[in-house]
C-alpha positions in Angstrom: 0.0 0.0 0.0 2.7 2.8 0.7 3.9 2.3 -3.4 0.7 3.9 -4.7 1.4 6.5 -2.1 4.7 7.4 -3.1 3.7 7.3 -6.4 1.2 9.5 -6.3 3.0 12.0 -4.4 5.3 11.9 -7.7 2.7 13.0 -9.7 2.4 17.0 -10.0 -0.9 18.6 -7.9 -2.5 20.2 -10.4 -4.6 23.6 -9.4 -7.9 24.5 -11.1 -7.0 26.7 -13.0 -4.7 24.4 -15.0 -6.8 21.8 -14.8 -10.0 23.7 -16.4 -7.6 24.9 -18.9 -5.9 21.9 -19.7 -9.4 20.3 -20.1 -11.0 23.2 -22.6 -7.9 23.0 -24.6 -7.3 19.4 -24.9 -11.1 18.8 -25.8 -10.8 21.5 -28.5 -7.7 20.4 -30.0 -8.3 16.5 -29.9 -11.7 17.1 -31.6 -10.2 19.6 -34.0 -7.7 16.9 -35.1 -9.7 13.9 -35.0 -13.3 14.8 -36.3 -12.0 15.8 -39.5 -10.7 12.0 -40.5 -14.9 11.4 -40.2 -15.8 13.5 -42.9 -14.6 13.8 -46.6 -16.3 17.0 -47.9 -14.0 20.1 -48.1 -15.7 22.5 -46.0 -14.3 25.6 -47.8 -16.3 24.2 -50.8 -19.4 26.3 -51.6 -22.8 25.2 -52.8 -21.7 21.2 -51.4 -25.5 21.7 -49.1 -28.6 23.6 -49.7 -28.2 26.9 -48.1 -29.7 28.0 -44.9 -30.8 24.8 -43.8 -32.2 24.9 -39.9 -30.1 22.5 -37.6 -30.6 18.8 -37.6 -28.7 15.7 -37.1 -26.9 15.6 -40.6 -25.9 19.6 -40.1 -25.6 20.2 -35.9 -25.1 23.9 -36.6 -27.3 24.5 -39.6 -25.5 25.4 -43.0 -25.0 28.9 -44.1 -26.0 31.2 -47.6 -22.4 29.6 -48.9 -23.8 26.3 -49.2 -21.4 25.2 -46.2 -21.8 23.1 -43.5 -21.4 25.3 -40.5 -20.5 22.9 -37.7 -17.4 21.3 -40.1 -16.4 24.7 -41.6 -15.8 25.3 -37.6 -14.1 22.0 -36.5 -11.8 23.0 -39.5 -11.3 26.5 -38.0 -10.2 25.5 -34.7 -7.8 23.1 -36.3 -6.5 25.9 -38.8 -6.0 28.5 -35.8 -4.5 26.0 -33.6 -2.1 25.2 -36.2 -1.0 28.7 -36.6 -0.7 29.2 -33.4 1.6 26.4 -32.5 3.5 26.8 -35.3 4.5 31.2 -34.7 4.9 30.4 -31.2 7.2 27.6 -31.0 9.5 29.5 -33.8 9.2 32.7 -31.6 9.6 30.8 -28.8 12.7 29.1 -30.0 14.5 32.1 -31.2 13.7 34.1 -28.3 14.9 31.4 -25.9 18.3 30.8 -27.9 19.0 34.6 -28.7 18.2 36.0 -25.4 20.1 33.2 -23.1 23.1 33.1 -25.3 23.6 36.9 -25.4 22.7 37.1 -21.7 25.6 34.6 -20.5 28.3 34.8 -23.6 28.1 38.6 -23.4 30.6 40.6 -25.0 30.5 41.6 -28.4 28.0 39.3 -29.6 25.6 40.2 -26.7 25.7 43.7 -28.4 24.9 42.8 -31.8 22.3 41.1 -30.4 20.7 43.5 -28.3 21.0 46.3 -31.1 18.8 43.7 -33.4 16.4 43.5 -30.1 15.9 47.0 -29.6 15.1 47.6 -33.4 12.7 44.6 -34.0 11.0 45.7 -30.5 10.2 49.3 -32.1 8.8 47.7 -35.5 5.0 47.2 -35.3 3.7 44.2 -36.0 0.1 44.7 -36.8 0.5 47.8 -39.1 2.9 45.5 -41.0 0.5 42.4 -41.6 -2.4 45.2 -42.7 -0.2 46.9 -45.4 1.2 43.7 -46.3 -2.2 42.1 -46.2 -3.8 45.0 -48.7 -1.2 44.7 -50.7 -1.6 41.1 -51.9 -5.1 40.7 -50.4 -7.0 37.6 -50.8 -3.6 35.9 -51.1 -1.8 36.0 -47.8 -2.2 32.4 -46.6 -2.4 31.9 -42.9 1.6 30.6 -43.1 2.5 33.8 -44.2 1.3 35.3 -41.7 3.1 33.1 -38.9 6.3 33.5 -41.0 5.6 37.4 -40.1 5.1 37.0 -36.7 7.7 34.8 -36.2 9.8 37.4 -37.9 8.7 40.6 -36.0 7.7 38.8 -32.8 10.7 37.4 -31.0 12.3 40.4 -30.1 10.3 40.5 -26.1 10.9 37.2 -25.5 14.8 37.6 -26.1 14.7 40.8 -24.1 13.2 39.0 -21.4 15.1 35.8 -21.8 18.8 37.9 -21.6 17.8 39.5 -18.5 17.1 36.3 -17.1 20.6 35.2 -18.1 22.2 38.0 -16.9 21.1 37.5 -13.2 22.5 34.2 -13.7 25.6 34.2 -15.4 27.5 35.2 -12.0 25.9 32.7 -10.1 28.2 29.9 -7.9 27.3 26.9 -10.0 28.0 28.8 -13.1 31.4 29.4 -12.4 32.3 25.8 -11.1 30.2 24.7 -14.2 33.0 26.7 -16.3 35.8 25.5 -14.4 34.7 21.8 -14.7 35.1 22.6 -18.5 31.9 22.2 -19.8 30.9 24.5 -22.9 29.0 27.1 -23.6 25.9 25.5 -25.4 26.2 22.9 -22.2 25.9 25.4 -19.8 23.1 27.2 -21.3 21.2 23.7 -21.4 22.0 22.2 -18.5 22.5 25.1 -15.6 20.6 28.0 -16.8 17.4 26.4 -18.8 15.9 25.2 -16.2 15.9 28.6 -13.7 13.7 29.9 -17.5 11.8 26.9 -18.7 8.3 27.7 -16.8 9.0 31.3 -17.9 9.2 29.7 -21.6 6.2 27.8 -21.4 4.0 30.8 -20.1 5.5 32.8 -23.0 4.8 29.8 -25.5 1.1 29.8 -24.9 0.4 33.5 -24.5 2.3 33.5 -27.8 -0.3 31.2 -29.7 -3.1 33.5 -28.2 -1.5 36.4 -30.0 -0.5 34.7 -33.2 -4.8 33.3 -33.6 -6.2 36.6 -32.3 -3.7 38.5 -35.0 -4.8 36.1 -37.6 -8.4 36.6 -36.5 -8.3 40.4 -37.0 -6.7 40.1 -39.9 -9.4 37.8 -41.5 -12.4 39.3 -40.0 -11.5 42.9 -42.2 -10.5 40.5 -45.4 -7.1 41.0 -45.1 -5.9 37.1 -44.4 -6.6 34.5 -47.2 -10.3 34.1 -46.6 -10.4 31.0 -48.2 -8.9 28.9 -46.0 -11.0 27.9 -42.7 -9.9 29.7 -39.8 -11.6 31.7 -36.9 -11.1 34.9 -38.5 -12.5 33.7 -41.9 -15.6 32.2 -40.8 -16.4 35.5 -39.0 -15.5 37.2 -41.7 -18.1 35.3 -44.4 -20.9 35.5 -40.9 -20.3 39.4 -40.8 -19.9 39.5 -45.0 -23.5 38.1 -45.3 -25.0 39.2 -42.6 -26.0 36.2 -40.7 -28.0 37.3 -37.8 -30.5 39.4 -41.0 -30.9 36.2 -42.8 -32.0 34.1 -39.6 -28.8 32.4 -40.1 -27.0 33.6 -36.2 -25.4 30.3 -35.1 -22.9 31.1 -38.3 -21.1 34.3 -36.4 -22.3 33.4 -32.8 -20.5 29.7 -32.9 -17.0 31.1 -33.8 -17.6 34.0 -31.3 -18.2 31.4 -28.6 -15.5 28.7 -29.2 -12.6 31.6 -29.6 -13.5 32.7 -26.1 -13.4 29.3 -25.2 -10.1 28.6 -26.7 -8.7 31.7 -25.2 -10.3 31.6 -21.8 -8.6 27.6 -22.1 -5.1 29.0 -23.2 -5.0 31.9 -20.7 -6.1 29.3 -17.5 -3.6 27.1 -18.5 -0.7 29.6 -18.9 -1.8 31.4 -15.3 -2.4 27.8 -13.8 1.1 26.5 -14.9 2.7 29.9 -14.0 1.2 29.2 -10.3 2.2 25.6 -10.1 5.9 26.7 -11.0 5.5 29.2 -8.1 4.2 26.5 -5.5 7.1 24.6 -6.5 9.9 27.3 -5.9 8.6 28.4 -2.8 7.2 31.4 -4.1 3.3 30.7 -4.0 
């Protein structure tokens, strides 16, 4: 009997707000993933139904004045968006984490080029960017564009954040005798400092995805993403473009509405939850 106990004391407490966030994301990504292998229509497709069909059990959330099955158009979404998400913030997240821990502990010379390329990506705005670059080639910015963007123009705060970490570290009593022993400067990084920024870099990874699908969103919703392609913003955009709630049609704009508040509400209990676990950890909380 004391082996289960031991065991379980192993196994992290987690606090409600990570575990209600943990829960709405993983239901929303697992059934964004999976319920699409179930269906072999391309939801994007228009005129595939009758339009402005009520809801029943062939069309949960109706279909729309597109022809479009509302309920798949939006499982498509929420895959799309998540997609995007993961895919800017794990490159942001990346770079930051490298730039900002090697300048912060190598220092020096290269710690100033890097800082100068810091300070000029951090007084670039993003947004302002995506919207000229978005009426420039509208209709045809896909949503990967648009991560490559962000990636580009937002890892600068990260690294910021990520050197001044380093830099409170670098001096530290186990860094020396880590440099002494002999062991490199990649080695170091990893194996001291990393861990002292890791929950710091987790919090950062999924406030990043909120940013990346909320830019994406407002980007499609004024017709400036590719439109085309299912995402939050673009099924908003069509609900808004053809007036859904006039034609008796409002599950079409207030569905999206509804599951990206979810999703964020999800994303945002899970990053303050995992920030407070950290802290009960460490002492701090």
């Amino acid at each position: 009997t004391t082996v289960p106990v031991k065991a379980r004391r192993r196994l992290p407490k987690l606090n409600a707000r990570l575990y209600i966030g943990l829960t709405i994301v993983t239901i929303l990504a697992a059934g964004s993933l999976i319920l699409p292998f179930f269906t072999d229509v391309d939801p994007a497709a228009q005129g595939t139904y009758l339009k402005n069909l009520p809801l029943s059990p062939a069309h949960p959330l109706g279909t729309n004045a597109l022809g479009q099955d509302i309920f798949w158009y939006l499982v498509f979404s929420v895959r799309n968006s998540l997609l995007l998400g993961v895919a800017a913030s794990l490159g942001i997240t990346v770079i930051s984490t490298l730039l900002g821990l090697s300048a912060g502990f190598i220092g020096g010379w290269y710690e100033r080029i890097v800082v100068i390329f810091i300070d000029t990506f951090i007084t670039i705005p993003v947004l302002p960017i995506l919207i000229v670059l978005g009426a420039i080639v509208r209709g045809n910015t896909s949503f990967f564009i648009v991560a490559l963007i962000l990636i580009i123009f937002g890892w600068a705060w990260g690294a910021r954040t990520m050197r001044s970490m380093a830099l409170t570290l670098r001096e530290r009593e186990f860094i020396n005798m880590a440099r002494f022993s002999g062991a490199g400067v990649f080695a170091i990084i990893m194996r001291e400092i990393f861990p002292y920024v890791y929950a710091y870099m987790v919090v950062g990874f999924i406030n990043t995805i909120l940013f990346a699908i909320n830019t994406e969103a407002a980007l499609a919703v004024i017709g400036l993403s590719k439109v085309q392609v299912p995402t939050l913003g673009s099924i908003i955009f069509w609900a808004l473009n053809y007036n859904a709630i006039m034609i008796g049609q409002p599950l079409w704009i207030i569905a999206p509405i509804v599951t990206t508040v979810v999703l964020f509400l999800g994303l945002f209990l899970t990053s303050t939850g995992y920030n407070e676990l950290f802290a009960e950890r460490r002492g701090v909380a």
